[in-house]
MDTraj code that builds the backbone (N, CA, C; nanometers):
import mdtraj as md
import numpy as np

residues = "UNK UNK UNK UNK UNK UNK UNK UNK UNK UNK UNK UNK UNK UNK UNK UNK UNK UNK UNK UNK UNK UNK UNK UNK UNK UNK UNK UNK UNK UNK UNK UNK UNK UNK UNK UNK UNK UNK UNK UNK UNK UNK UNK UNK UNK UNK UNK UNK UNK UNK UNK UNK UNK UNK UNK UNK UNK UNK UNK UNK UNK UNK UNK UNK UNK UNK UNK UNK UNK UNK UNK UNK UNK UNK UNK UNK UNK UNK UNK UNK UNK UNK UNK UNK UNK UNK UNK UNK UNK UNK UNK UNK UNK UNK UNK UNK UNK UNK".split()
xyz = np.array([
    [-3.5805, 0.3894, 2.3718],
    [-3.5981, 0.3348, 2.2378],
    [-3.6698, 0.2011, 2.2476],
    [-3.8160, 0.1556, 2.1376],
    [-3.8195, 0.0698, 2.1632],
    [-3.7652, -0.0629, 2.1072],
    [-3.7757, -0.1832, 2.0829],
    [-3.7010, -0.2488, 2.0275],
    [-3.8666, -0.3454, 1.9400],
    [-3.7575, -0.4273, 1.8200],
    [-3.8789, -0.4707, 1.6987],
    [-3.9259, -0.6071, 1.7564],
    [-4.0139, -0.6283, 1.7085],
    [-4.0890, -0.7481, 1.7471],
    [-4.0946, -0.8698, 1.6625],
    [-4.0393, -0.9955, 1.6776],
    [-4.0749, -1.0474, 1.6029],
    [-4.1862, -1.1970, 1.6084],
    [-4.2255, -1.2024, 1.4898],
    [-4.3603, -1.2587, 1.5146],
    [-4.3236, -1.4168, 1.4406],
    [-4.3484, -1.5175, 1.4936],
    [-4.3099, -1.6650, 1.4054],
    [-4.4471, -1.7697, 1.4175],
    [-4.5062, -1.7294, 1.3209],
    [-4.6284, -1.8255, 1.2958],
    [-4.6108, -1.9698, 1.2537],
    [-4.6428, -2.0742, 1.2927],
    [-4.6296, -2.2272, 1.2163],
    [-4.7915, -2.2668, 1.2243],
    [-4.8008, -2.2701, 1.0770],
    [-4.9665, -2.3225, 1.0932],
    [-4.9543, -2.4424, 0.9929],
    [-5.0539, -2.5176, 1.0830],
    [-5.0442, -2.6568, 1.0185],
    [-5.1873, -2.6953, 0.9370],
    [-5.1987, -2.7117, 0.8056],
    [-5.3596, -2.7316, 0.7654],
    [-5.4243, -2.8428, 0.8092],
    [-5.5350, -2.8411, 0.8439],
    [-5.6051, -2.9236, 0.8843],
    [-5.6480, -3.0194, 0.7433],
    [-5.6636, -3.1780, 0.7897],
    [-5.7006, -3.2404, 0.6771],
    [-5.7974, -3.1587, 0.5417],
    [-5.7343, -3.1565, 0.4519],
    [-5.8625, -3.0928, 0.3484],
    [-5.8554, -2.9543, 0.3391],
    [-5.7610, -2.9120, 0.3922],
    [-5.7523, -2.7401, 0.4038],
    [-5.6733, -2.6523, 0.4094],
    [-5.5732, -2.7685, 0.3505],
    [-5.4309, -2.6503, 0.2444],
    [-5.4319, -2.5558, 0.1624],
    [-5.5073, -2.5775, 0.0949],
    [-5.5356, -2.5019, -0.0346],
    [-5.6132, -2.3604, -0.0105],
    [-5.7192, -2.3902, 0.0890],
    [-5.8125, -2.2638, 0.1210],
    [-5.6934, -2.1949, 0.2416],
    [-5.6064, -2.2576, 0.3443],
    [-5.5258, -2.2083, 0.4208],
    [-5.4425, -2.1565, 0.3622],
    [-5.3698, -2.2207, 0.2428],
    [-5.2564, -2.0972, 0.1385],
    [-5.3531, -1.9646, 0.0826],
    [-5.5045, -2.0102, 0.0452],
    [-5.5408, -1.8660, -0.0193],
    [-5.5348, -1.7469, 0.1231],
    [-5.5643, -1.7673, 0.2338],
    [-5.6092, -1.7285, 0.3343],
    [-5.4667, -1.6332, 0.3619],
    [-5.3722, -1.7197, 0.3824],
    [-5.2422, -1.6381, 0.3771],
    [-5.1844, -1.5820, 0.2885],
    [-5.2218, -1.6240, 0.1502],
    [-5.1410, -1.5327, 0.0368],
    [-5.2699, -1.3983, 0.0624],
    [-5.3903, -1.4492, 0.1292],
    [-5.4513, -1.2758, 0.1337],
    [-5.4208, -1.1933, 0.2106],
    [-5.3425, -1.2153, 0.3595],
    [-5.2896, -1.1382, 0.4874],
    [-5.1450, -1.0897, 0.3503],
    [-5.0704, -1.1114, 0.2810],
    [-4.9178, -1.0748, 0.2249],
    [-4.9290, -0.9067, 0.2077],
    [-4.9932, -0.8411, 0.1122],
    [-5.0217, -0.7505, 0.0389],
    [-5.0542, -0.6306, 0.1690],
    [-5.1541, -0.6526, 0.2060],
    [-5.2091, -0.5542, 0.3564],
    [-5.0827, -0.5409, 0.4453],
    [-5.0645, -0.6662, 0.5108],
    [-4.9726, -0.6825, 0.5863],
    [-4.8124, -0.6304, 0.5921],
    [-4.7788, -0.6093, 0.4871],
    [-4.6724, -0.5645, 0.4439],
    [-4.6965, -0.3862, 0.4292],
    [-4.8182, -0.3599, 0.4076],
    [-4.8395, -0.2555, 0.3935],
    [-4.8539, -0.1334, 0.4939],
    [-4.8561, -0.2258, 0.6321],
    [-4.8961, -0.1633, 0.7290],
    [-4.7472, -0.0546, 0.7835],
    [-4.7455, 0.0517, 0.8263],
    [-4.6519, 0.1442, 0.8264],
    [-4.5328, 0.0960, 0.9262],
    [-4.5679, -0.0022, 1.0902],
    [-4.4901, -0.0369, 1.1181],
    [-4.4481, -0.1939, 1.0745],
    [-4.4701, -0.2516, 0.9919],
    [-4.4313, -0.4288, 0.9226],
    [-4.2681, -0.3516, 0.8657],
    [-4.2101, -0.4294, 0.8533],
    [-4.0493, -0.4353, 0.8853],
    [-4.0436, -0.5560, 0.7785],
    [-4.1135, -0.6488, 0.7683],
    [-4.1078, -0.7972, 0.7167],
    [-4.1834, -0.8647, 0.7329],
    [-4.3035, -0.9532, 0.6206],
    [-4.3871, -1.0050, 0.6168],
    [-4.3645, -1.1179, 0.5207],
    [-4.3298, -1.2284, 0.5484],
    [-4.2972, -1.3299, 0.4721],
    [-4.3714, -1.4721, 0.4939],
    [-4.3953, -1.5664, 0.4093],
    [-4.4559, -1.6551, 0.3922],
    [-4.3741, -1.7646, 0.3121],
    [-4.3716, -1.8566, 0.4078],
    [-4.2785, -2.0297, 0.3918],
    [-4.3494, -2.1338, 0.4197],
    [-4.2992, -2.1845, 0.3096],
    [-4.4112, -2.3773, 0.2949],
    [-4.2599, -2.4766, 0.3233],
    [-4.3504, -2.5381, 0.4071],
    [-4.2582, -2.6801, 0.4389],
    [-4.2217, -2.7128, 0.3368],
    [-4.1123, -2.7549, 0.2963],
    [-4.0769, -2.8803, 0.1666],
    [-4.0637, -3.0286, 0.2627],
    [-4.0939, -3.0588, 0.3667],
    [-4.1698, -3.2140, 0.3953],
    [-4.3056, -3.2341, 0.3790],
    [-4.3643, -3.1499, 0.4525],
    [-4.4993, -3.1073, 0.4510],
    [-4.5257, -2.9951, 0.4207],
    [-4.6007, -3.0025, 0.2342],
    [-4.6926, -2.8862, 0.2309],
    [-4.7941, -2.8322, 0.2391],
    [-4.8206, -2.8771, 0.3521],
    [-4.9664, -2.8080, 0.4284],
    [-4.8772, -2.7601, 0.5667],
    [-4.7364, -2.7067, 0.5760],
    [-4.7188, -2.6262, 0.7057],
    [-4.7043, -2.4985, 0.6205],
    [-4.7268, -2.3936, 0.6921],
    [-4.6620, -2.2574, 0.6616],
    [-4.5920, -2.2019, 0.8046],
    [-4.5196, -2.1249, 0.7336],
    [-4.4431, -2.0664, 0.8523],
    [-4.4437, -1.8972, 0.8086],
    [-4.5260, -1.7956, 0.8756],
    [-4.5014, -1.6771, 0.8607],
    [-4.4248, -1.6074, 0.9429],
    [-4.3295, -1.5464, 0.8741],
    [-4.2148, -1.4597, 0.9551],
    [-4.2502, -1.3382, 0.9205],
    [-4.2433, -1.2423, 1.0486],
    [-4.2692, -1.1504, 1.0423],
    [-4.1875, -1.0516, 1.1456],
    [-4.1925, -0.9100, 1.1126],
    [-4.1101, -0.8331, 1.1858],
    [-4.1463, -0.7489, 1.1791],
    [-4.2000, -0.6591, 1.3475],
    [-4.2493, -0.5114, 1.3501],
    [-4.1344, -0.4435, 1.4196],
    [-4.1710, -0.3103, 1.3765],
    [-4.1129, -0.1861, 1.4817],
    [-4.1132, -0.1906, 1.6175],
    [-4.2119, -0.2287, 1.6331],
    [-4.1698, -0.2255, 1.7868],
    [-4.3720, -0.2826, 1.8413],
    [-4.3776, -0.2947, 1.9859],
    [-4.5041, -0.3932, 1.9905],
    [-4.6191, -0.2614, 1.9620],
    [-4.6540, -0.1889, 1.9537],
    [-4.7368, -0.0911, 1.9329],
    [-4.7334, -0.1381, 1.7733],
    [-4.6787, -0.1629, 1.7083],
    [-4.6753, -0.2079, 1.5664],
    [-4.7381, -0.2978, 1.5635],
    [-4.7249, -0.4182, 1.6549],
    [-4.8084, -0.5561, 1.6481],
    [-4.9276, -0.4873, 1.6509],
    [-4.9516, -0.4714, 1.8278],
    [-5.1262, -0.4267, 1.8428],
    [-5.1582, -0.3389, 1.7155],
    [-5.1327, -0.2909, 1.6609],
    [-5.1982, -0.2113, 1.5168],
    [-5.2203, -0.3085, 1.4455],
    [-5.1090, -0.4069, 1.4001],
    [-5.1464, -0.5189, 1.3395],
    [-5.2900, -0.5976, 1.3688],
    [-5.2686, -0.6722, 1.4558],
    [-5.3590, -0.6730, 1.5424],
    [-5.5455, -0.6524, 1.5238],
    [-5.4915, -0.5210, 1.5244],
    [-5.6480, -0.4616, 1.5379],
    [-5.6767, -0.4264, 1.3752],
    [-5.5889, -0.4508, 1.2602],
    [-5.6564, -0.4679, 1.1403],
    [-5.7909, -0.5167, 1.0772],
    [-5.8652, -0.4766, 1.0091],
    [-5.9485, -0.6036, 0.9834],
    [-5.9151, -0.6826, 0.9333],
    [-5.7905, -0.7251, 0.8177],
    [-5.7157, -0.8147, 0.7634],
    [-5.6675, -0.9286, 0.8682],
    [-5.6467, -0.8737, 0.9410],
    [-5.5750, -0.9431, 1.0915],
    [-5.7338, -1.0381, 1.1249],
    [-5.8017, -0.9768, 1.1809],
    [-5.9081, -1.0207, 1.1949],
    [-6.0145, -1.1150, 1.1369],
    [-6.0100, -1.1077, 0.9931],
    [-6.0440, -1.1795, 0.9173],
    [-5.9999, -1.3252, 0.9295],
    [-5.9024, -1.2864, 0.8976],
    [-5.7854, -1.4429, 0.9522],
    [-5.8072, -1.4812, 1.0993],
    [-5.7824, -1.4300, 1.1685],
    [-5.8399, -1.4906, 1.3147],
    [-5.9283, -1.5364, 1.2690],
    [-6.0463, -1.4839, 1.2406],
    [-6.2146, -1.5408, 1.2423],
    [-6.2216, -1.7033, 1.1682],
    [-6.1058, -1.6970, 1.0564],
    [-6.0705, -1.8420, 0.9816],
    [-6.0011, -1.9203, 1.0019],
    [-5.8901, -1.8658, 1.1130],
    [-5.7626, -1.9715, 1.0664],
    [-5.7669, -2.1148, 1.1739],
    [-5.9039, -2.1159, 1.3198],
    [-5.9367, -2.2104, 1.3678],
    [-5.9813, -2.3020, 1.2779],
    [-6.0082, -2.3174, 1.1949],
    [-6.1342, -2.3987, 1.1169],
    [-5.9936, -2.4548, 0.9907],
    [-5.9398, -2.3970, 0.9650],
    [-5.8342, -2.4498, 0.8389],
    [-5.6778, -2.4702, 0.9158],
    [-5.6337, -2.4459, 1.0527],
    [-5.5627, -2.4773, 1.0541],
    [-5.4772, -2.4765, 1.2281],
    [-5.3944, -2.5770, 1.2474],
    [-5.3565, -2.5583, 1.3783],
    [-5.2452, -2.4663, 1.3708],
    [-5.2515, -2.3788, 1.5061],
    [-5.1317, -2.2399, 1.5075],
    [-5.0738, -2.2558, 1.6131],
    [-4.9731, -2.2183, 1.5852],
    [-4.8776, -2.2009, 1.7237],
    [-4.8134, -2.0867, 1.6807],
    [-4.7762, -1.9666, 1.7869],
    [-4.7374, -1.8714, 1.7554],
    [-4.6300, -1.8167, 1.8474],
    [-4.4778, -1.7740, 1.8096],
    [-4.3899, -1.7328, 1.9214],
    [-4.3753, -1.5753, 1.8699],
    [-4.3800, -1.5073, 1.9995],
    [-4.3490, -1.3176, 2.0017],
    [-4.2187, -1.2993, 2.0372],
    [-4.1192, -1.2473, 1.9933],
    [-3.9927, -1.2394, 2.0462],
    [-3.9079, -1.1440, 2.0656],
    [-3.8572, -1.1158, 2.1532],
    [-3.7618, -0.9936, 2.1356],
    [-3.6168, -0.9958, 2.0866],
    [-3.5156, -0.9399, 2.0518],
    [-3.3979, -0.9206, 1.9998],
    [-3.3594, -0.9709, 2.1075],
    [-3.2453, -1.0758, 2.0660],
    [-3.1166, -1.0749, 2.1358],
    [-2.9837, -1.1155, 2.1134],
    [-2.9599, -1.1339, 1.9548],
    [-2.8670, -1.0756, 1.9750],
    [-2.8596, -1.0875, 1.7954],
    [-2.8740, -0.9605, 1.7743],
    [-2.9862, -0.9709, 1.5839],
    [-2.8603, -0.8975, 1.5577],
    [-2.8158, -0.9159, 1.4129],
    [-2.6946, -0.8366, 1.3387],
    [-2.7740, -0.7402, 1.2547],
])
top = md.Topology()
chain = top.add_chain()
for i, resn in enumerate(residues, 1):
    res = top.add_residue(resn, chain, resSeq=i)
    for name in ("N", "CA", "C"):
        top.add_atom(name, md.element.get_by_symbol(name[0]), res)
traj = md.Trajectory(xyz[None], top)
């Protein structure tokens, strides 16, 4: 069996590029959620700073990511999200999830 993946995005906007970085992510919501293995696709704004987002996300299992992944939605965002924003990204496995 495999086990779900989870995905924890923190992106930080770059001076001047909150606004185009929230449109950027409210456009990954809709697709993303749509994809057959997404489990959970969620989107969180700092209340210190609102220019962080934090996307939480949760696949089936990593064959779910790489599909993700290889979206063009996925891709799109790669191609942008250097330019509007700094990322840091953790992949994680279960350990000890209710």
């Amino acid at each position: 069996m495999s086990n779900p993946v989870k995905l924890i995005a923190v992106l930080t906007a770059r001076p001047g590029q909150a606004e185009a970085l929230r449109a950027l992510l409210d456009s990954m919501l809709a697709p993303s959620r749509a994809e057959p293995g997404n489990r959970r696709y969620d989107l969180w704004q700092d209340q210190a700073e609102p220019g962080r987002f934090v996307l939480d996300e949760l696949y089936a299992d990593a064959d779910a990511v790489a599909a993700h992944r290889a979206t063009p939605h996925f891709q799109a965002y790669l191609a942008a999200i250097g330019t509007l924003a700094e990322r840091t990204v953790f992949t994680l496995d279960p350990a000890a999830v209710a």
